[in-house]
N, C-alpha and C positions, 0 to 999 in steps of 0.2 A: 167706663166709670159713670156713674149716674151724676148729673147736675148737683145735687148735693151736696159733695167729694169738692173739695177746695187742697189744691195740693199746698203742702207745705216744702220750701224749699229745703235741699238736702245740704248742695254746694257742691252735687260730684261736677268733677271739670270745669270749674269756675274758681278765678282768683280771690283772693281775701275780700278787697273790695266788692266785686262785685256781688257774694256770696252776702255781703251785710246789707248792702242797699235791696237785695231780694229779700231780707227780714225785716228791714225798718216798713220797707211796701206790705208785706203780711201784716202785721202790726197794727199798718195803717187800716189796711183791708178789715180787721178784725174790729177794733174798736174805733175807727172813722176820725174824721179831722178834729176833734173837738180837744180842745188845748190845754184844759182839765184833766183830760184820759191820758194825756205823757207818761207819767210814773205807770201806767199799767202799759201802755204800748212798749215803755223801755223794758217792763219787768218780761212781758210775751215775747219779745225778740231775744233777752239774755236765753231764758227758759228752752225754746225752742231750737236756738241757738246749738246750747249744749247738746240737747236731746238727738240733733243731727247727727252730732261728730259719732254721737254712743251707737247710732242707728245706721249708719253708714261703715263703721267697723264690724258690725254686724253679718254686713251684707245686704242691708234694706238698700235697696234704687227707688222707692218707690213711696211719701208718704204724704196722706193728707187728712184734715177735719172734716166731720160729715154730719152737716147739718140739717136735723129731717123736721119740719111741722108735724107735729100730729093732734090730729082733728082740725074743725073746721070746715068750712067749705070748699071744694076744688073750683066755684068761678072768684072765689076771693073773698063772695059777702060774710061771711062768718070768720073771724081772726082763728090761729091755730091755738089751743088750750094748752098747749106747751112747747117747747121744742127741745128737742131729742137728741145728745152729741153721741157720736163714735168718731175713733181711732184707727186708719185702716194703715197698714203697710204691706207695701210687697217687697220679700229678697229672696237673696239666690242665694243658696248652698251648695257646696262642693260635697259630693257624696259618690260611695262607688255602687257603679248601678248595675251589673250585668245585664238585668232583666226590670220594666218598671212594676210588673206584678209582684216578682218579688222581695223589689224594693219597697213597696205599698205596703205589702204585709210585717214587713220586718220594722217598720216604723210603726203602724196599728200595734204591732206586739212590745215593741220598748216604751209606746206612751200609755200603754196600758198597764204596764209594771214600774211605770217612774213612780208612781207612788205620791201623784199630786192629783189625785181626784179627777173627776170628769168622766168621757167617755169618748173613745177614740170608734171608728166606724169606715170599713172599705166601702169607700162608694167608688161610680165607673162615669168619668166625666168623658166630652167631647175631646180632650185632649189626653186622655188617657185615665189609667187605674190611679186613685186617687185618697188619700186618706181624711176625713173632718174629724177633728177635734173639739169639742166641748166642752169647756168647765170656768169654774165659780172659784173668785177670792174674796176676802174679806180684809178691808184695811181700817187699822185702828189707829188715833192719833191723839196727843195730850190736849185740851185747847184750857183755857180757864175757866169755863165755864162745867167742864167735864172732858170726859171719853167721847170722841166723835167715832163714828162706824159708817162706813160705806161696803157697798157690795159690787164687784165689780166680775162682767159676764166678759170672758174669751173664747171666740172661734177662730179654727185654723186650718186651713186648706194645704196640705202639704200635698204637693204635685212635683211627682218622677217626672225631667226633660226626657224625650224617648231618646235614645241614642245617644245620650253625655252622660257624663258623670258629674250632675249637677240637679236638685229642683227647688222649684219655686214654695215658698211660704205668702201664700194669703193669711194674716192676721186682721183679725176685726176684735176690738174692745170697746167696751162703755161700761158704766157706772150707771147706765140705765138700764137694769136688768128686768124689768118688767116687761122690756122692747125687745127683748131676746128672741121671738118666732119673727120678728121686722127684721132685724137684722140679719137673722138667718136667710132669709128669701134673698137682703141686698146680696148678700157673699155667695147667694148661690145662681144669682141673676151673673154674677162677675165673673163667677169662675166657668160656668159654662161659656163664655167667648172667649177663653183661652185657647190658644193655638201654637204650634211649633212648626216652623217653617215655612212653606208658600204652598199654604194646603190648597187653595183653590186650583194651584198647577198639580198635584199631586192628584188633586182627584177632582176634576173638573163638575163631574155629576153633582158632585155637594153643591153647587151654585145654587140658589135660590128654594133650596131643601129646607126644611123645619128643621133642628139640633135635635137629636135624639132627649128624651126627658131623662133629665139627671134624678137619682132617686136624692141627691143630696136639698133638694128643694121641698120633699115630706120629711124632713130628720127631723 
């Protein structure tokens, strides 16, 4: 995962206690010591809190906030002109897989006919035959002042395990859809060092090889 990527606690195998004191520490992490910020650090740890329990029934093992600068200068002299969030999550699925080709396929073909927009696309990762997903929502909301509108961009990596009956979901979301070929690059930087088992005993020669180029990094 890239330095950006701040994991968010989940609480798999971790008692009550300790599952909360790893959210008050987020919390703190997020909005820092300052004694005024309480009400938003208690509202970020309920918030999150929840969003665990929904995310871990799921089958998410895996979630965190991804905080990227953009613009600016890379030795520092120039501040970044904004900063950029995404949403990432990894989980695991239970699915029957005879074959991961054409488990790839059969997943491209039911999210191409679910009937929510986007475009689904077989691409061929380092770990195997592999599906991306791409698409647009739009969330509307009452405020008093009016109608609010936001736009919110999702990618998703759905990867066949070779040999189980189980694969992986890479999800990336933001509400900064402008940043959407950025993002694409991080989830496609992630998903190529996906691996299953102890591939360097499996194949010794990969040792200090280049990874073959994912086409899912020109999508």
């Amino acid at each position: 995962m890239q330095p950006e990527f701040h994991a968010i606690p989940l609480g798999v195998g971790e008692d009550e206690d300790a599952f909360e004191d790893q959210m008050r520490q987020f919390a703190r992490d997020y909005w820092g010591e300052r004694e005024a910020l309480e009400p938003l650090r208690e509202l970020t740890r309920a918030m999150y809190t929840a969003n665990a329990q929904n995310l871990v029934e799921g089958g998410t093992v895996y979630n965190a906030l991804g905080i990227f600068p953009v613009g600016g200068s890379a030795d520092g002299s120039r501040p970044p002109e904004r900063v950029s969030r995404a949403a990432l999550t990894l989980g695991v699925r239970d699915l029957d897989n005879p074959d991961p080709h054409l488990t790839a396929a059969g997943i491209a073909e039911t999210l191409d006919k679910a009937g929510q927009g986007g475009e689904a696309q077989l691409i061929q990762l380092p770990a195997g035959p592999a599906v991306v997903h791409v698409a647009g929502a739009r969330a509307v909301w009452e405020t008093p002042e009016g109608d609010q509108e936001r736009f919110f961009v999702r990618i998703e990596v759905w990867l066949p395990v070779s040999g189980e009956d189980r694969l992986l979901l890479l999800c990336l979301s933001t509400a900064d859809a402008q940043d959407l070929f950025h993002y694409q690059a991080v989830l496609s930087d992630i998903a190529d060092t996906l691996t299953f088992g102890d591939t360097e005993a499996e194949n010794p020669g990969a040792v200090g090889e280049a990874a073959p180029s994912s086409p899912f990094g020109s999508y």
